[in-house]
C-alpha atoms as an extended CHARMM CRD file, in Angstrom:
* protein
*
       143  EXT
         1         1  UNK       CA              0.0000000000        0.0000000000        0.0000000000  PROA      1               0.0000000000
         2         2  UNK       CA              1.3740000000        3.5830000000       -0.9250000000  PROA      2               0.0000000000
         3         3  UNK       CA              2.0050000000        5.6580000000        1.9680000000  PROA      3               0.0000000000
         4         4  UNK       CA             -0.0960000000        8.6540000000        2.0710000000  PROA      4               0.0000000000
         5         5  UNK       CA              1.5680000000       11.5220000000        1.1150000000  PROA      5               0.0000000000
         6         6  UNK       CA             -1.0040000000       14.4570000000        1.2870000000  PROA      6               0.0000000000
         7         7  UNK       CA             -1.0380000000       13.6060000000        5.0920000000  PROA      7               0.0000000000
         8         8  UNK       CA              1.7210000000       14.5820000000        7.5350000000  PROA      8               0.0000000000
         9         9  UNK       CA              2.0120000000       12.6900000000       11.1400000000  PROA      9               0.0000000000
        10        10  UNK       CA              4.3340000000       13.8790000000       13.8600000000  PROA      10              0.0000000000
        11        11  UNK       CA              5.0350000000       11.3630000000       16.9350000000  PROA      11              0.0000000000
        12        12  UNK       CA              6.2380000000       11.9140000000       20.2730000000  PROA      12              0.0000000000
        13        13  UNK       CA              6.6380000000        9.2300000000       22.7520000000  PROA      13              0.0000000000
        14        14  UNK       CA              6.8320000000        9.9080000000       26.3540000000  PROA      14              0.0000000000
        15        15  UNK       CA              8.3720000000        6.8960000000       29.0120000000  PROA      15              0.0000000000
        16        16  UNK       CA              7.1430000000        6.9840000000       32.9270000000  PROA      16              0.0000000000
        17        17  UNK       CA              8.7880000000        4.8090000000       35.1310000000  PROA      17              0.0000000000
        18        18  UNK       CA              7.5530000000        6.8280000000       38.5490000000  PROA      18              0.0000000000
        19        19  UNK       CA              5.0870000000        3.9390000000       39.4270000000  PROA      19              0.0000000000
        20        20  UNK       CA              4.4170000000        5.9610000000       43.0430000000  PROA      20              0.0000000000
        21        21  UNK       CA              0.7330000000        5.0870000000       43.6980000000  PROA      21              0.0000000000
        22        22  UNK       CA              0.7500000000        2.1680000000       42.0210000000  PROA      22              0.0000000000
        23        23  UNK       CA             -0.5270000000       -1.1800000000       44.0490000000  PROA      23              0.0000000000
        24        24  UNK       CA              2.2470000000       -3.5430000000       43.1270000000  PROA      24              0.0000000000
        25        25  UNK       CA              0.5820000000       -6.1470000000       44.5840000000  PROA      25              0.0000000000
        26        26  UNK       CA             -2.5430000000       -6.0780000000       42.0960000000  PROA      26              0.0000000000
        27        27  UNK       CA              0.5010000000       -4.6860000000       38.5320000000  PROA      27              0.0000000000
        28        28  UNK       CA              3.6700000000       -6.0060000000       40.0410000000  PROA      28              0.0000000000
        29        29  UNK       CA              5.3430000000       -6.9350000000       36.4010000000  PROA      29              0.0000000000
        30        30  UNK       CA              4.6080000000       -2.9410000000       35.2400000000  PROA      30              0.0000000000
        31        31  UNK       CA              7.8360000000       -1.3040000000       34.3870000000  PROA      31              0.0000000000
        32        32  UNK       CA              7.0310000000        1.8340000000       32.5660000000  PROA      32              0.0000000000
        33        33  UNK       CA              3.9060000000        3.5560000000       31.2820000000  PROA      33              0.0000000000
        34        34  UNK       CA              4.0500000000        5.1330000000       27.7170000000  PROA      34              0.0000000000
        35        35  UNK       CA              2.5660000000        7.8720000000       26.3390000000  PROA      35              0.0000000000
        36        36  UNK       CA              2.1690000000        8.4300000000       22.2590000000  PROA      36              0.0000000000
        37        37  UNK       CA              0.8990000000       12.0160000000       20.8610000000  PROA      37              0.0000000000
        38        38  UNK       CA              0.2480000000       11.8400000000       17.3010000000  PROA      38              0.0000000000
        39        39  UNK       CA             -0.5260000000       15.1520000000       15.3650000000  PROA      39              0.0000000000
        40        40  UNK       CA             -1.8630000000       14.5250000000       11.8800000000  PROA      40              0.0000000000
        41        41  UNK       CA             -2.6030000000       17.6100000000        9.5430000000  PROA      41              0.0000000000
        42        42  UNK       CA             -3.5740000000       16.9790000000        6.0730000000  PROA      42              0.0000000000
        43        43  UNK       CA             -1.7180000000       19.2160000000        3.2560000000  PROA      43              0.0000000000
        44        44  UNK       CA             -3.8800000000       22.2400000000        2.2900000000  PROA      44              0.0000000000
        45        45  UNK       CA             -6.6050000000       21.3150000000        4.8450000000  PROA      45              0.0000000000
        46        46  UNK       CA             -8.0430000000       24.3800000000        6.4600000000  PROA      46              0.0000000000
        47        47  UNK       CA             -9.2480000000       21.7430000000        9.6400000000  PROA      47              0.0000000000
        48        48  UNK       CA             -6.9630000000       22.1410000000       12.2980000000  PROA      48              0.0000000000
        49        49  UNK       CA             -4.6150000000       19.3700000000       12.5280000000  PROA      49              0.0000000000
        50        50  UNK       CA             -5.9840000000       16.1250000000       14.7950000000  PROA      50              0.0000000000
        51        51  UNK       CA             -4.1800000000       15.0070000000       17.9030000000  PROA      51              0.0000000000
        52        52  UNK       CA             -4.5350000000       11.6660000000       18.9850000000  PROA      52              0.0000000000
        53        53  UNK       CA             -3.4410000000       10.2820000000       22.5770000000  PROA      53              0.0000000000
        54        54  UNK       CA             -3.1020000000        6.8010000000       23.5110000000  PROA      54              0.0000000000
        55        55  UNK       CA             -1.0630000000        5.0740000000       26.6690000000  PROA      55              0.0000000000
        56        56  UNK       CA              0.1950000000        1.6900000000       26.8670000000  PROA      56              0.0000000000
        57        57  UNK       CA              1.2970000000        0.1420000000       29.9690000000  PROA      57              0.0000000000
        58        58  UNK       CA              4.8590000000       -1.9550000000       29.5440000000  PROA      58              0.0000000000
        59        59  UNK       CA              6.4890000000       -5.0130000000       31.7360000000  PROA      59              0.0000000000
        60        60  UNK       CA              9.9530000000       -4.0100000000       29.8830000000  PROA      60              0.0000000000
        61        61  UNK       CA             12.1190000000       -0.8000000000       30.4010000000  PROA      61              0.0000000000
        62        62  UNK       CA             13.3760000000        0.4600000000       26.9750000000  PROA      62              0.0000000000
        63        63  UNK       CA             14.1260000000        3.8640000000       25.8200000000  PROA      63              0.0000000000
        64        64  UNK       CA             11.6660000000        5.8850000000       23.8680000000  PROA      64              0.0000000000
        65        65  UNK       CA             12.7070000000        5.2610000000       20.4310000000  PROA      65              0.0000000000
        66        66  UNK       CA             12.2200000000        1.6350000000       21.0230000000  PROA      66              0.0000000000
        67        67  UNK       CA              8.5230000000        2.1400000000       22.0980000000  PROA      67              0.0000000000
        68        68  UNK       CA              7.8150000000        4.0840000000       19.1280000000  PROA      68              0.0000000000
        69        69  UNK       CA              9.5580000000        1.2050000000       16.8840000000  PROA      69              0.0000000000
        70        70  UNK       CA              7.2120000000       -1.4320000000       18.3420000000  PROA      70              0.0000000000
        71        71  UNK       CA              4.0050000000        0.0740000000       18.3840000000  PROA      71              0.0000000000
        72        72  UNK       CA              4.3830000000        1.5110000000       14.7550000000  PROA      72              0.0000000000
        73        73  UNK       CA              5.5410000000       -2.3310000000       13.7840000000  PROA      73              0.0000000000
        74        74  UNK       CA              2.7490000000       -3.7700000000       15.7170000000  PROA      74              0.0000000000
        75        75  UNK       CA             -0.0990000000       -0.7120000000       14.1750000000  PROA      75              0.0000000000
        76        76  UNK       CA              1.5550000000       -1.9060000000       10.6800000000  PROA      76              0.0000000000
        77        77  UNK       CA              0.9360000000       -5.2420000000       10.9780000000  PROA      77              0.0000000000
        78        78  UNK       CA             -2.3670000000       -5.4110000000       12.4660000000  PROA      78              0.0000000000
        79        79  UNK       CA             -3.3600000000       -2.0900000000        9.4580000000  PROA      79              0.0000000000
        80        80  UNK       CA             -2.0450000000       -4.3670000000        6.7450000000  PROA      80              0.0000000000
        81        81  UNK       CA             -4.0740000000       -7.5430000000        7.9590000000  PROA      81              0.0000000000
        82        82  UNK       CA             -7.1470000000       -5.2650000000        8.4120000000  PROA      82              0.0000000000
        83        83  UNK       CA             -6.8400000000       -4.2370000000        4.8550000000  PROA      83              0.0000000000
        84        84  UNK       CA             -6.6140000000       -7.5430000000        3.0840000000  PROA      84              0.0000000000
        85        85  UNK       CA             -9.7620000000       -8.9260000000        5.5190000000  PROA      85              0.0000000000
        86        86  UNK       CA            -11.7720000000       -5.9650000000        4.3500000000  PROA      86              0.0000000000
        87        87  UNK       CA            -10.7110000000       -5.0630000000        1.2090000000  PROA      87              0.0000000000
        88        88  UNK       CA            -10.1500000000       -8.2370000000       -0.4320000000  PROA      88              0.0000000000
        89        89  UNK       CA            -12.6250000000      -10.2110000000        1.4220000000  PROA      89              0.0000000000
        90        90  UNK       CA            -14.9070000000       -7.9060000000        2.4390000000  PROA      90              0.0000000000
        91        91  UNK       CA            -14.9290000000       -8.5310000000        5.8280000000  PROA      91              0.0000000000
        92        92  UNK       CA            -16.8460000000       -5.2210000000        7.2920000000  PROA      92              0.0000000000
        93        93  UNK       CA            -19.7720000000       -5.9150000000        4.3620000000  PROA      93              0.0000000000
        94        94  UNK       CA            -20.3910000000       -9.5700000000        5.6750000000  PROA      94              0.0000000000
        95        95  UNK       CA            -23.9240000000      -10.2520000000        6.6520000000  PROA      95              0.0000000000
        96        96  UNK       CA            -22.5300000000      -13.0380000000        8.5800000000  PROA      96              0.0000000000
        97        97  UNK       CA            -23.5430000000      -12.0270000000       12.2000000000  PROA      97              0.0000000000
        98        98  UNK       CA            -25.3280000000      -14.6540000000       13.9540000000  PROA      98              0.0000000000
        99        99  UNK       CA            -23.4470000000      -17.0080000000       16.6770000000  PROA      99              0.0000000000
       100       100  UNK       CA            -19.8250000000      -18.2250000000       16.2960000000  PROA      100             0.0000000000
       101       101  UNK       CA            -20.1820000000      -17.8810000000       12.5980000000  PROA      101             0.0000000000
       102       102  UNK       CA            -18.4440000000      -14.5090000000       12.3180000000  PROA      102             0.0000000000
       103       103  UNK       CA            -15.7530000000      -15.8370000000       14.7300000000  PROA      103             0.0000000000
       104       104  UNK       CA            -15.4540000000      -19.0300000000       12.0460000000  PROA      104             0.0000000000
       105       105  UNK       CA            -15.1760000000      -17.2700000000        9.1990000000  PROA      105             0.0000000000
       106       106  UNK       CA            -12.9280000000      -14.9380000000       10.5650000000  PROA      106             0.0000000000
       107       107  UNK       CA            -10.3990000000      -17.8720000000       11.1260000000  PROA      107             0.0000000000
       108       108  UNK       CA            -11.4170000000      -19.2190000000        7.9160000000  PROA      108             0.0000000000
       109       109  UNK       CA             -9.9920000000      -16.0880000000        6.2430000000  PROA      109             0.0000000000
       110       110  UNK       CA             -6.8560000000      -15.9050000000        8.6720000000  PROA      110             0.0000000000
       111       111  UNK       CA             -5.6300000000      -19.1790000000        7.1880000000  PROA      111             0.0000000000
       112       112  UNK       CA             -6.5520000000      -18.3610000000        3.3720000000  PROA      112             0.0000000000
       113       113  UNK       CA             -4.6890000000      -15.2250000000        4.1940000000  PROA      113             0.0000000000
       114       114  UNK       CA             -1.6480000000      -17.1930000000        5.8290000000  PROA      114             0.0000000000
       115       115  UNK       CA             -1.2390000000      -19.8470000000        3.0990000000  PROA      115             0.0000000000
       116       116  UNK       CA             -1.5450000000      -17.5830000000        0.5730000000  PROA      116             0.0000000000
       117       117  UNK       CA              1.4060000000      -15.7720000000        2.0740000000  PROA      117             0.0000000000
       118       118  UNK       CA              2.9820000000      -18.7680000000        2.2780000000  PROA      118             0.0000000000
       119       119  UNK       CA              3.0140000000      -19.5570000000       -1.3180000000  PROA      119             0.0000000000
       120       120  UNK       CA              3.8990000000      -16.2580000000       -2.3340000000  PROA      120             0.0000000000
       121       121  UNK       CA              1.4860000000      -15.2590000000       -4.5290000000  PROA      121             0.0000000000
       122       122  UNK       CA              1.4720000000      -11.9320000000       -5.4700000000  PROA      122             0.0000000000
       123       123  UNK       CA             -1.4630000000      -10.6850000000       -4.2130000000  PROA      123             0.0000000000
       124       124  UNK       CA             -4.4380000000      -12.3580000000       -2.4370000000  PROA      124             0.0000000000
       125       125  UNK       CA             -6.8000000000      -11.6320000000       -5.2250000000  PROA      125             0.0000000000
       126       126  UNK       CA             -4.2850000000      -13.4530000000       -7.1600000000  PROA      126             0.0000000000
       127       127  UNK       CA             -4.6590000000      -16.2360000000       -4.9060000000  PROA      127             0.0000000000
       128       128  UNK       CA             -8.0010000000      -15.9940000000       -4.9450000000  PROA      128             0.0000000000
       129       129  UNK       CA             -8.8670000000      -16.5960000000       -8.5460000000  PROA      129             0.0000000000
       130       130  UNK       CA             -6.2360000000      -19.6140000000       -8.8520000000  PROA      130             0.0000000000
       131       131  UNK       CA             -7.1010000000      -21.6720000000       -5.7280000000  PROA      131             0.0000000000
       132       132  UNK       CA            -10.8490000000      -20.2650000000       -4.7640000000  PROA      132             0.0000000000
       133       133  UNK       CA            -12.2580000000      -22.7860000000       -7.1790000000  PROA      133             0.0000000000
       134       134  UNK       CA             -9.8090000000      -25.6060000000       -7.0100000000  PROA      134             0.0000000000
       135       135  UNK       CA            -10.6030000000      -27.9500000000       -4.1880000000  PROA      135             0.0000000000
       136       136  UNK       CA             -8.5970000000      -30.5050000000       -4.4880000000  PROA      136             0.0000000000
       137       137  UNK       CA             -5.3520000000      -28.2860000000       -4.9560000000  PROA      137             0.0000000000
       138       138  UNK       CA             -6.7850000000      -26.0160000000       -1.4840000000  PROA      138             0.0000000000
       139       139  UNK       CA             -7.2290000000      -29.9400000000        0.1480000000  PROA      139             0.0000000000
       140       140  UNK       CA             -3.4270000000      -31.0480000000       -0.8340000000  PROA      140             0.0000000000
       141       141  UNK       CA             -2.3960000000      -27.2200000000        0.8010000000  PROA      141             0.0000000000
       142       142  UNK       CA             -4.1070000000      -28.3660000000        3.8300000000  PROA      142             0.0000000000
       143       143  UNK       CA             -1.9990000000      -32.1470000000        3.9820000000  PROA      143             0.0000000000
């Protein structure tokens, strides 16, 4: 996916490891608490720029950089995964909503989506249109 260039996101991370007032007894593997600011203003918007705050809590002590590396690895990953369940198999437009169906299907996609990766096709739409009517080649996958 193409980065978005008419959009321009500033990060700061802040690290707390003053844990006075904390029970220990009830969080006694917290180490730090981190703090992410991110500004977004969108090039030759007349909207103020957006701010958005969130706060993680960590059982590791690591510099700030190192937060910031993580949770923009972790954001990418779970974006990315987001965008080929709803995108390519429409995932959000599913009428499927009843019982543990949506939570089956959801895992049913998770593996097309791994094995897929796994035989590096191109794209999953590729994959899609070669395997998504080939049983018997989707059964030998699955050996």
């Amino acid at each position: 996916m193409e980065p978005n260039r008419d959009r321009f996101e500033t990060r700061e991370v802040f690290v707390f490891n003053d844990l006075y007032g904390i029970d220990r007894t009830k969080w006694d593997s917290i180490k730090e608490f981190v703090k992410v600011v991110r500004t977004t203003d969108k090039k030759g918007s007349a909207k103020a720029p957006t701010v958005d705050t969130s706060y993680y809590i960590s059982s590791k002590s690591m510099n700030a950089k190192s937060y910031n590396n993580g949770i923009r690895a972790h954001w990418s990953i779970e974006n990315s995964l987001h965008y080929v369940k709803d995108v390519t198999f429409a995932e959000d437009a599913s009428l499927i909503r009843t019982g543990s169906a949506p939570t089956n299907f959801s895992i049913i996609r998770n593996i097309a989506i791994n094995l897929f990766g796994r035989l590096n096709f191109i794209s999953f739409k590729q994959a899609i249109r070669m395997m998504g009517g080939d049983i018997q080649a989707i059964g030998k996958l699955l050996e």
